[in-house]
N, C-alpha and C positions, 0 to 999 in steps of 0.2 A: 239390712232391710230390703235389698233389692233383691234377693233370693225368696225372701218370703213373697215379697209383691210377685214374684215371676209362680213360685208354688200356689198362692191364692188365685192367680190369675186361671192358670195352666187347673187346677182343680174346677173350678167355675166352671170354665168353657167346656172341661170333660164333662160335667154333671148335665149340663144342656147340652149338647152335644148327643150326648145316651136319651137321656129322656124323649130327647126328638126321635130317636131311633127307634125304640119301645113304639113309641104313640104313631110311627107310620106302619109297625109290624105287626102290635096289639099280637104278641104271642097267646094262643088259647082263647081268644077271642075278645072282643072290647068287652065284652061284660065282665069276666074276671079281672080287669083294671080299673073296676070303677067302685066305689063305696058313697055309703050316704053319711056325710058327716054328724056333727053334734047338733046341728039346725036339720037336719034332713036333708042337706042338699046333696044333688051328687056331685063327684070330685072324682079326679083322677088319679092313680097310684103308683105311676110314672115314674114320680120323683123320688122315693123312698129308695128303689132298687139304683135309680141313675146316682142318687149321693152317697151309697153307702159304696157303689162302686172305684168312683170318684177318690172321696176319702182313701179309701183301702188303698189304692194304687198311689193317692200323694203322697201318704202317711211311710208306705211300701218305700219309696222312691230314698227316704231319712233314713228307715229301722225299719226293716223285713220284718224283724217280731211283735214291732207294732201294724204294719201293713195287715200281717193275719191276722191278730189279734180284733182290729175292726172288722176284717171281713169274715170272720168266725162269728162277732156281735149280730154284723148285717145280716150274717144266712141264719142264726138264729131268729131274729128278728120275725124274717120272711117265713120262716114256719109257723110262727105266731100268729105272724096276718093270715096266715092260708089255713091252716089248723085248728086255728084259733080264734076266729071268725063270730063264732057264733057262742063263745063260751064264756057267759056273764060275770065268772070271776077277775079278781084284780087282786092284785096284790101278796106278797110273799107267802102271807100266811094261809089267805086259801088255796094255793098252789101247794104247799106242802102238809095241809092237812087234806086234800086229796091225794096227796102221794102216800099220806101213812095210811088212808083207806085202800090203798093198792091202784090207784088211777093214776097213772102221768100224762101230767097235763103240758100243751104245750108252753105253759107258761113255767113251767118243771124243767122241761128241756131247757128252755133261753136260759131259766137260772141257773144251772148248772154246765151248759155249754159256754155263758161267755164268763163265769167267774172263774171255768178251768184253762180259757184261751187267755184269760188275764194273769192269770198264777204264770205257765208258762210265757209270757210277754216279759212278765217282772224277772222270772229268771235269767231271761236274757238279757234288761236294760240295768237291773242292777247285778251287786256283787258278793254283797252283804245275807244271808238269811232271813232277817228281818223286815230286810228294806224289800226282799223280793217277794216278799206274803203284802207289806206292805204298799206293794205295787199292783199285786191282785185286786185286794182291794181297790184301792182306787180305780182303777182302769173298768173294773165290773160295774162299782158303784156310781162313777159318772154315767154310764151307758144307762143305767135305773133311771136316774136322775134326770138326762133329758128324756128319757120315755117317761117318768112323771108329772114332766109340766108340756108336754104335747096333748093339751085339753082342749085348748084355742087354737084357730089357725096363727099361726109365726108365733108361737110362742116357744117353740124347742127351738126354733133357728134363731129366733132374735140371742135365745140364750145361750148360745153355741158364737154368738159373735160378740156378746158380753162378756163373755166368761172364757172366752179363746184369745179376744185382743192385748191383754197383757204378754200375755207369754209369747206374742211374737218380739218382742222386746228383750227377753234370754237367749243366753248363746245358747248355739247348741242342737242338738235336733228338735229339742223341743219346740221352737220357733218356727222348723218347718212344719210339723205335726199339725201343729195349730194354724196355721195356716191355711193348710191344705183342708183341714176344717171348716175355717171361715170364708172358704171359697167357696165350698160345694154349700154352706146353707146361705151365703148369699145369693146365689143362683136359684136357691128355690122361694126363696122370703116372698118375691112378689106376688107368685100363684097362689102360695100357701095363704097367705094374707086376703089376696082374692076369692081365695073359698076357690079355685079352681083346680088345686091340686092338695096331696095328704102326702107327707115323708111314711107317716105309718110305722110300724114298730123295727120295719126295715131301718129305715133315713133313723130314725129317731137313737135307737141303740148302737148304728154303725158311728151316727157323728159322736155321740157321748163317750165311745170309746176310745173316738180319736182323743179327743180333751183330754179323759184320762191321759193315755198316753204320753202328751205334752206337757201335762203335768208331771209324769213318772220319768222324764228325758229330764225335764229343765231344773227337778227340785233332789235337796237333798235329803235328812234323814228326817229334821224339823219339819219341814212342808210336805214331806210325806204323810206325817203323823197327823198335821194341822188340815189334812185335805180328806184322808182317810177317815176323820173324828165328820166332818163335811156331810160325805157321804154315806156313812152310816146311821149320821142323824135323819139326813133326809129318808132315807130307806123305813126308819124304825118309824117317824112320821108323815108316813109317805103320801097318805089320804087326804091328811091337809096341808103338805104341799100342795098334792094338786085342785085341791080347795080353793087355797088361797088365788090360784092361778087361773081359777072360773071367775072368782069376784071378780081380780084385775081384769078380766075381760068383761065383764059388765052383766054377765048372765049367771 
């Protein structure tokens, strides 16, 4: 446990640490960091880039193929947010029935850039054939998964510190993974919760991927299969997950 506490910690501090850096450089000017959230207000975009960084490098720090593997999510992500801006679709299926009209969307690219940084992750963490498609999975589908309940503010980091806190409890790299996880969305919970700041589809898919990951280190052929059934449900009902995740937020 003491190596997690030191990876959570050393994660956190890097994620503020960046974000403060950003927010005194405001690269391309302060207005390309700022967004109007789901009440209008405006927020800062800060933190999405500072945690996916973050993660990437703790994650990095256990398993190099998970290190890329998040920060392949994150740069996806950030195409999304920049790209993708202004582009009212959502969800799988209208991304790829614009891709069969011949349009690629950047929501096209994220889905095919982190499900094949996760194919590649899996080949490396596992050994098996199965288990390393298996591990695609998973690693893509969590990265979905918290970019589906990021509706609310703190509601992808709360769920990245639910659903990360077990597996610091497995041996193994898994435990750092997760960690380094649970570091960088603690670091951001308070802003985000504050309506002052947005992880954005950067923070949201880099931390998801990390999870993945810790999950793909710490499980075997079983909890692969029981985690992968997980995320695929959520993905096939992905609208109301994030439904469900407006109620619980009260609007």
């Amino acid at each position: 446990m003491i190596r997690q506490g030191v990876s959570l910690v050393l994660s956190a501090a890097l994620t503020r640490a960046t974000a403060g850096a950003l927010r005194a450089k405001a690269p391309g000017g302060r207005e390309r960091w700022e967004r109007k959230n789901y009440a209008r207000r405006n927020v800062e975009l800060y933190a999405g880039p500072a945690s996916a960084l973050a993660v990437a490098v703790g994650a990095g720090r256990v398993s190099p193929a998970a290190g890329v593997a998040v920060a392949v999510a994150g740069i996806c992500g950030a195409y999304d947010d920049i790209a993708g801006a202004e582009d009212a679709r959502r969800g799988f299926r209208a991304h790829l029935r614009a891709l069969r009209d011949g349009e690629v969307t950047s929501g096209a690219v994220k889905l095919f850039g982190i499900s094949a940084a996760g194919l590649v992750a899996g080949a490396f963490l596992k050994e098996r054939p199965l288990d390393r498609l298996l591990a695609g999975v998973v690693i893509a589908g969590a990265a979905h998964f918290v970019n589906l309940v990021d509706v609310r503010p703190g509601r992808a980091a709360a769920s990245v510190l639910a659903l990360g806190a077990p597996g610091l409890f497995r041996a193994g790299a898994g435990a750092g993974i997760a960690a380094a996880a649970m570091g960088a969305a603690a670091a951001v919970l308070p802003d985000d919760l504050g309506e002052r700041a947005m992880i954005g589809d950067t923070g949201a898919h880099a931390l998801g991927a990390a999870l993945g990951a810790a999950v793909v280190a710490g499980n075997g052929r079983v909890g692969l299969v029981a985690h992968a059934a997980a995320v695929v449900a959520a993905a096939v009902y992905g609208d109301k997950v994030s439904e469900t995740v407006r109620v619980l937020g009260g609007t």
